[in-house]
BADOKOL-458277 format. One record per residue (C-alpha): residue number from 1; x, y, z; residue in three letters. Coordinates in nm, 3 decimals. Example, Ala and Ser with C-alpha at 12.3 -4.5 7.8 and 13.67 -1.06 7.14 Angstrom:
2
R    k       c1       c2       c3    r
R    1    1.230   -0.450    0.780  ala
R    2    1.367   -0.106    0.714  ser
//
This chain:
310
R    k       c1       c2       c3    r
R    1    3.700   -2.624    0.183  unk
R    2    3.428   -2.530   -0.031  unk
R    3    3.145   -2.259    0.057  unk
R    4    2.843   -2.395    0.208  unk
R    5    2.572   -2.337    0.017  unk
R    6    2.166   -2.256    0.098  unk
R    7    1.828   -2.223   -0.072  unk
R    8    1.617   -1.930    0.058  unk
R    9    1.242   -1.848   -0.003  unk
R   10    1.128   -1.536    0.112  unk
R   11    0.773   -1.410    0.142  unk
R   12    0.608   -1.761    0.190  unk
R   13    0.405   -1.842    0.453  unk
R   14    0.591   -2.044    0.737  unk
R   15    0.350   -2.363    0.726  unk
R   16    0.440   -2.362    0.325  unk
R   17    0.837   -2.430    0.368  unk
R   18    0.783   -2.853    0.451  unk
R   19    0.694   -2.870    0.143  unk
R   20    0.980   -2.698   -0.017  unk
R   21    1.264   -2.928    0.196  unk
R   22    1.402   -2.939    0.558  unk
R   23    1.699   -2.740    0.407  unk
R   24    1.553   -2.466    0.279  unk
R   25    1.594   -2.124    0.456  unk
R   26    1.324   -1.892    0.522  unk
R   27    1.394   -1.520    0.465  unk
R   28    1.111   -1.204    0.572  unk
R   29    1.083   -0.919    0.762  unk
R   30    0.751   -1.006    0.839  unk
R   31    0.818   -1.373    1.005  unk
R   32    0.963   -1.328    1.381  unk
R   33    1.279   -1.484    1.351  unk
R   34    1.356   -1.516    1.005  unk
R   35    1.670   -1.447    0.817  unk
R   36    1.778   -1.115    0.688  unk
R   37    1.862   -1.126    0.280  unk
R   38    2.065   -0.811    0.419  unk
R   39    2.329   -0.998    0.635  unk
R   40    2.395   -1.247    0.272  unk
R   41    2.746   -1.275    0.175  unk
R   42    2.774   -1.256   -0.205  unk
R   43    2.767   -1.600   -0.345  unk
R   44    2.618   -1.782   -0.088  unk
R   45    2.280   -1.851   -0.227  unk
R   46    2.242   -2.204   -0.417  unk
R   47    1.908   -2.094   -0.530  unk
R   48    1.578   -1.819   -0.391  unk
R   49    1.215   -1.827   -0.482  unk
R   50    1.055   -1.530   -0.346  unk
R   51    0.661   -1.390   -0.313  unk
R   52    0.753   -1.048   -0.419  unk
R   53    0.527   -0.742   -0.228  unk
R   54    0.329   -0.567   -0.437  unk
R   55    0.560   -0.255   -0.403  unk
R   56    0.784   -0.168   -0.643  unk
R   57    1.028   -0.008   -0.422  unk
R   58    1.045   -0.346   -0.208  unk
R   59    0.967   -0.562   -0.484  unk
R   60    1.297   -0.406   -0.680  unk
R   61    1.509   -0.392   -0.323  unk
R   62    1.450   -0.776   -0.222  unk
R   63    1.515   -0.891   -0.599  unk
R   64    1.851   -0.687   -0.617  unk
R   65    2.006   -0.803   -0.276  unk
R   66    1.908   -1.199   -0.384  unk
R   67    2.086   -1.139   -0.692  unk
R   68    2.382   -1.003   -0.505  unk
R   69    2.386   -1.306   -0.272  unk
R   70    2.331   -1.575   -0.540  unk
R   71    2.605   -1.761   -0.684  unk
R   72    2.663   -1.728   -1.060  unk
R   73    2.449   -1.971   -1.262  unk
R   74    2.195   -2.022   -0.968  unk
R   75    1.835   -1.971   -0.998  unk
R   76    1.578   -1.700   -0.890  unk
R   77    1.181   -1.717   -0.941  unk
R   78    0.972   -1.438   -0.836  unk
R   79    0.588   -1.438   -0.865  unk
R   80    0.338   -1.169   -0.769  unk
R   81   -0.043   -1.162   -0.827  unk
R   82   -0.057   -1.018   -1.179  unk
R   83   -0.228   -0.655   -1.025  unk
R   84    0.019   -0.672   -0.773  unk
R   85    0.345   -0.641   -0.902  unk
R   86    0.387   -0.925   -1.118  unk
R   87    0.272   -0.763   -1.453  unk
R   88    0.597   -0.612   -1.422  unk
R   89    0.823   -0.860   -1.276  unk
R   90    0.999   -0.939   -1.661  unk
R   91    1.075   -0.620   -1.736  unk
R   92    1.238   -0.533   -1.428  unk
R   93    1.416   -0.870   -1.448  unk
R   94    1.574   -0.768   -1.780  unk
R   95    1.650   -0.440   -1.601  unk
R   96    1.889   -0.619   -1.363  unk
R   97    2.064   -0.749   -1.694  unk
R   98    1.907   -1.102   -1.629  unk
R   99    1.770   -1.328   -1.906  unk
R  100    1.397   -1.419   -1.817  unk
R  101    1.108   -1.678   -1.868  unk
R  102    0.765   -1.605   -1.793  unk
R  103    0.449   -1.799   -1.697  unk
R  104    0.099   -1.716   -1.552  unk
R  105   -0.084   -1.928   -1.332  unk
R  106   -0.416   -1.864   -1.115  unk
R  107   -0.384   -1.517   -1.128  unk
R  108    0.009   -1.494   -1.058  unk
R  109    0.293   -1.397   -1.338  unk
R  110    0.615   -1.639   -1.241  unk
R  111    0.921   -1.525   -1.361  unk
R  112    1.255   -1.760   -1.400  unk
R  113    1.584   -1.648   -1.448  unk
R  114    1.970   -1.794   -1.363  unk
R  115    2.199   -1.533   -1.194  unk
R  116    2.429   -1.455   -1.502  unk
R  117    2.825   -1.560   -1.442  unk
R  118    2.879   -1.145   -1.449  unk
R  119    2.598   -0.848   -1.480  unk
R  120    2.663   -0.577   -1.717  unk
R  121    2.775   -0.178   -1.642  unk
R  122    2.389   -0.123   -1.666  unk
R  123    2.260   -0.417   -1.455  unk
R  124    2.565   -0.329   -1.200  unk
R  125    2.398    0.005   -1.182  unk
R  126    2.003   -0.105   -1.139  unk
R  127    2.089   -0.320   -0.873  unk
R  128    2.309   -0.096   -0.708  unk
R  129    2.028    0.184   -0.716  unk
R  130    1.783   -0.101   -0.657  unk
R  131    1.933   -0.135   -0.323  unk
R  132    2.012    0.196   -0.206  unk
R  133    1.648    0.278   -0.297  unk
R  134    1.541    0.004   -0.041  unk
R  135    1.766    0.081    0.204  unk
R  136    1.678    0.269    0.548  unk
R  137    1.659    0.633    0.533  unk
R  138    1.620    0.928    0.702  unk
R  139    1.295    1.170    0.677  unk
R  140    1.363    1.485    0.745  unk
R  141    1.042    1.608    0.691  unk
R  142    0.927    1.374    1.042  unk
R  143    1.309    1.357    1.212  unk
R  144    1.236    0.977    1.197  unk
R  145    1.428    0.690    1.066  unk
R  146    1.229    0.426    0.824  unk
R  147    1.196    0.201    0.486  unk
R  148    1.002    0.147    0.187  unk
R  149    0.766   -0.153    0.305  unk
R  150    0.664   -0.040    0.668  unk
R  151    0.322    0.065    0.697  unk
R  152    0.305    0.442    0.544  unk
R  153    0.699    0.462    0.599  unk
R  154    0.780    0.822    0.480  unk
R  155    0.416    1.003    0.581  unk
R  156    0.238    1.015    0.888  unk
R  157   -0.101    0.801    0.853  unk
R  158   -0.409    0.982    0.894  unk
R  159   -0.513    0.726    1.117  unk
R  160   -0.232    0.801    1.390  unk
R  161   -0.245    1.155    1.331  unk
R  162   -0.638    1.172    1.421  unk
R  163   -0.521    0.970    1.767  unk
R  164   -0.212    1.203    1.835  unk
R  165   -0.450    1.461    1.840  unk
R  166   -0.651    1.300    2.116  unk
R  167   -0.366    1.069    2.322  unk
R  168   -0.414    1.184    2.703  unk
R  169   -0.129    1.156    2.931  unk
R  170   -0.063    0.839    3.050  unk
R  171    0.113    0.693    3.363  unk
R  172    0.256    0.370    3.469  unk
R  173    0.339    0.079    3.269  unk
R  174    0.175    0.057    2.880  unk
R  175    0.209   -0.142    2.524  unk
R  176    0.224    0.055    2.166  unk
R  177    0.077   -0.259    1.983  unk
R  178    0.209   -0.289    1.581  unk
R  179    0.434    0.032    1.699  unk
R  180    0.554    0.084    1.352  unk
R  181    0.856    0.330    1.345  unk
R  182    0.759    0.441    1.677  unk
R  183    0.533    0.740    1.608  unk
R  184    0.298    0.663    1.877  unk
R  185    0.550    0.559    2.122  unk
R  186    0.744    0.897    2.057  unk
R  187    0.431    1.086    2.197  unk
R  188    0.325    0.846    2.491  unk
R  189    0.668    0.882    2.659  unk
R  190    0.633    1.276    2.680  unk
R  191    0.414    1.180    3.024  unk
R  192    0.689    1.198    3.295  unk
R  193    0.443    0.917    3.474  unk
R  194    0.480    0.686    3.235  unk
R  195    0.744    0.441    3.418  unk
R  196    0.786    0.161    3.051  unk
R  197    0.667    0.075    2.745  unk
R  198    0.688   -0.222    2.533  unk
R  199    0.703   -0.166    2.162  unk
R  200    0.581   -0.460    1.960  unk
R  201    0.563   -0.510    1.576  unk
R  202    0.546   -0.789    1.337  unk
R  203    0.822   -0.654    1.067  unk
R  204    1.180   -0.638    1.152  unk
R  205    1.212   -0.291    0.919  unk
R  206    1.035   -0.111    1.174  unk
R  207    1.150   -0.264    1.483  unk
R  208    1.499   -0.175    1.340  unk
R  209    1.361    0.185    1.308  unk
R  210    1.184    0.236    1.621  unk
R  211    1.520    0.135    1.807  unk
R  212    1.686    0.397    1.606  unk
R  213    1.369    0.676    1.676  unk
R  214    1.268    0.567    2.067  unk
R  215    1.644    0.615    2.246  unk
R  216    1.427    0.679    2.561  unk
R  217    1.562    0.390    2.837  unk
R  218    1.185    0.331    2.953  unk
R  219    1.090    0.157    2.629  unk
R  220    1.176   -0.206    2.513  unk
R  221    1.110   -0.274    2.148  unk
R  222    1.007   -0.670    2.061  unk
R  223    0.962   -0.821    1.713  unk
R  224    0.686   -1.041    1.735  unk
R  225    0.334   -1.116    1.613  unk
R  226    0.097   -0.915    1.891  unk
R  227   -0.174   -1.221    1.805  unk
R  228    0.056   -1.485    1.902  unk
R  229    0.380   -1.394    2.101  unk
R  230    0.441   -1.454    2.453  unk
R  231    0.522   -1.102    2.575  unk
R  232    0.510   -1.163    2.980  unk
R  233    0.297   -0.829    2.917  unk
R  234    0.041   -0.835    3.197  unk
R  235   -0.096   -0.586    3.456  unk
R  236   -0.034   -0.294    3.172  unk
R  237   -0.213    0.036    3.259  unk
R  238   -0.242    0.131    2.923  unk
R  239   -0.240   -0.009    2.555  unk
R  240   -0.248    0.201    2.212  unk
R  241   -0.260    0.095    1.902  unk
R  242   -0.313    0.162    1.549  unk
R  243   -0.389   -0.201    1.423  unk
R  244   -0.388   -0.336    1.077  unk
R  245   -0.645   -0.447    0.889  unk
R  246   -0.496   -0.571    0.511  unk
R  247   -0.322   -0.891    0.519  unk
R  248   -0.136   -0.943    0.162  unk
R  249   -0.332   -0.577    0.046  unk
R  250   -0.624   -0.754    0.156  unk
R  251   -0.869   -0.651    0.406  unk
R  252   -0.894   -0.851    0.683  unk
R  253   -1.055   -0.750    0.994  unk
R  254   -0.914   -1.081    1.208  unk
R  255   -0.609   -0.921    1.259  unk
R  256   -0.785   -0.575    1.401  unk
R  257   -0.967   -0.802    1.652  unk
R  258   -0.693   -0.996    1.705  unk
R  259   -0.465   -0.707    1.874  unk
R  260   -0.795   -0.607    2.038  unk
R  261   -0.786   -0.923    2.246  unk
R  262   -0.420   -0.915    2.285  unk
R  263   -0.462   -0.600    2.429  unk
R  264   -0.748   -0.697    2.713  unk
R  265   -0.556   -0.965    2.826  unk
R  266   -0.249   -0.780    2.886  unk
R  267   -0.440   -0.467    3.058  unk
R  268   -0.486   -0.467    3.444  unk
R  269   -0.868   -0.373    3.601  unk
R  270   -0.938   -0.069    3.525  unk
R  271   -0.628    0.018    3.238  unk
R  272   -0.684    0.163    2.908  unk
R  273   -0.704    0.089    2.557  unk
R  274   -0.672    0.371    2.293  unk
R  275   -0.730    0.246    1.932  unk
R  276   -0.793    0.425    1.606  unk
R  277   -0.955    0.287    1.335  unk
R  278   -1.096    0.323    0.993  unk
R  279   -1.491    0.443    1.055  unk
R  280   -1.627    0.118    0.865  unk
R  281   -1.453   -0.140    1.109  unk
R  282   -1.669   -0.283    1.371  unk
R  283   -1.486   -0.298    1.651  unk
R  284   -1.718   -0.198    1.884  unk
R  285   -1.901   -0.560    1.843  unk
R  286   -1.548   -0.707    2.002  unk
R  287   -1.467   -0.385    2.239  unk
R  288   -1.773   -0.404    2.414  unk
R  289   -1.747   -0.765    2.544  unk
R  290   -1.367   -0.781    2.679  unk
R  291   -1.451   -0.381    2.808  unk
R  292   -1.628   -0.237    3.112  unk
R  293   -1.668    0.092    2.931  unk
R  294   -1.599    0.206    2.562  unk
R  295   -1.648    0.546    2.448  unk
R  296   -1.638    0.656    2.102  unk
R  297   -1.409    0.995    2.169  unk
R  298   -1.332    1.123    1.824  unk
R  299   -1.434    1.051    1.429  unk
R  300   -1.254    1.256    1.130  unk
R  301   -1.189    1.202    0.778  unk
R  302   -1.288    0.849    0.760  unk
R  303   -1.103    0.727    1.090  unk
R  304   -1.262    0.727    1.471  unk
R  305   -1.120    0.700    1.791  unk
R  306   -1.194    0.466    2.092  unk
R  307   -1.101    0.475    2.449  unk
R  308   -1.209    0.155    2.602  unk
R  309   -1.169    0.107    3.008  unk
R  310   -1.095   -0.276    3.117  unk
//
């Protein structure tokens, strides 16, 4: 019986894919519930368009492990805004020993190429580095597990650092909103009163990592998007969060509020909210309605700190 055969686009928006056919699989770390290029078998993609991230470590990591699960002769397209990656899109296509046709359209470089019937020593090699590259590592610098594409995945963000600094200790039942790799979550279980928290982030990478850093049995780790998932999180004593605020490397302070309201919904009377933020945000327009009491408790190097009391 022959191999069964899919088409995969990864990086695309979820409401884009109707127009690309019912059969068409959607791969992302960054959609709940996607599929994992990872867990491809060689040979058993028919064809994969992907929106390539404007990092070259990613960008070079998702191209190699589509090549390795395409079937020879089948055909990959990756595009990238021109001053985000895609200006060098061709060159690292003839890197992986690929052939390569180029186009530009509204500000995006598209790049075409068939997976050839068998790569070369060299292209063997760049994918091969491509991937391990990519792949999860160890820090040992922070102890921590991680991967190229999380949010500031082998340094500690100033950001979270300022609110370490400043985290009080909590008790009872609490919510480390976009947890990352866990950072936050690693210093709110040091309280003996906390009794669980619920770790929730948007990209599989570092919910796969914060399982591997949080071993403690009072936290749960969930990938889903905080702005739309049903969590059954209510009646939380506490929330923190470091929330984002670029969509696609651009700014967009939506999804900042967004977790903000996430976050007073799931709090009980009287819980907790502590968020850090970069100083030009303005948050407080937002805090102030859904919060009996917000007080500005620290500002450093750009970022400032809020504790805001349901």
């Amino acid at each position: 019986m022959a191999k069964e055969m899919i088409s995969g686009v990864y990086g695309a928006p979820p409401q884009d894919l109707a127009a690309l056919g019912a059969d068409v699989v959607q791969f992302s770390p960054l959609v709940p519930g996607a599929a994992s290029l990872e867990a491809l078998s060689p040979g058993s993609l028919a064809a994969m368009t992907i929106l390539a991230s404007p990092g070259t470590i990613e960008r070079r990591y998702v191209t190699a492990l589509a090549l390795r699960a395409l079937a020879p002769g089948a055909p990959l397209t990756v595009l990238a805004l021109k001053d985000k990656g895609g200006a060098r899109i061709a060159r690292e296509f003839k890197a992986f020993g690929c052939d390569v046709g180029e186009t530009a359209r509204s500000h995006f470089r598209i790049c075409e190429t068939l997976r050839p019937e068998a790569f070369d020593r060299e292209g063997r090699e760049f994918i091969a580095t491509a991937i391990e590259a990519g792949a999860p590592r160890l820090v040992p610098e922070m102890g921590l597990w991680t991967q190229p594409g999380i949010f500031s995945f082998d340094r500690l963000d100033p950001g979270s650092a300022l609110l370490l600094d400043h985290l009080p200790a909590f008790s009872g039942r609490g919510a480390d909103l976009g947890c990352g790799i866990g950072v936050l979550s690693l210093a709110v279980l040091r309280a003996p009163k906390v009794t669980a928290l619920a770790l929730v982030d948007i990209d599989r990478r570092a919910v796969e990592a914060a399982r591997q850093n949080v071993s403690d049995a009072r936290a749960t780790v969930h990938w889903a998007d905080v702005r739309t998932a049903e969590l059954g999180l209510t009646g939380l004593d506490f929330v923190v969060m470091n929330p984002p605020f670029h969509d696609a490397g651009i700014e967009d302070r939506g999804l900042g509020q967004g977790f903000i309201r996430q976050a007073a919904t799931m709090l009980r009377p009287g819980g907790f909210l502590w968020l850090t933020a970069n100083r030009h945000l303005p948050y407080e327009e937002i805090l102030k309605p859904m919060f009996k009491l917000v007080t500005n408790r620290a500002e450093d190097g750009g970022y400032k700190i809020f504790e805001a009391r349901k």
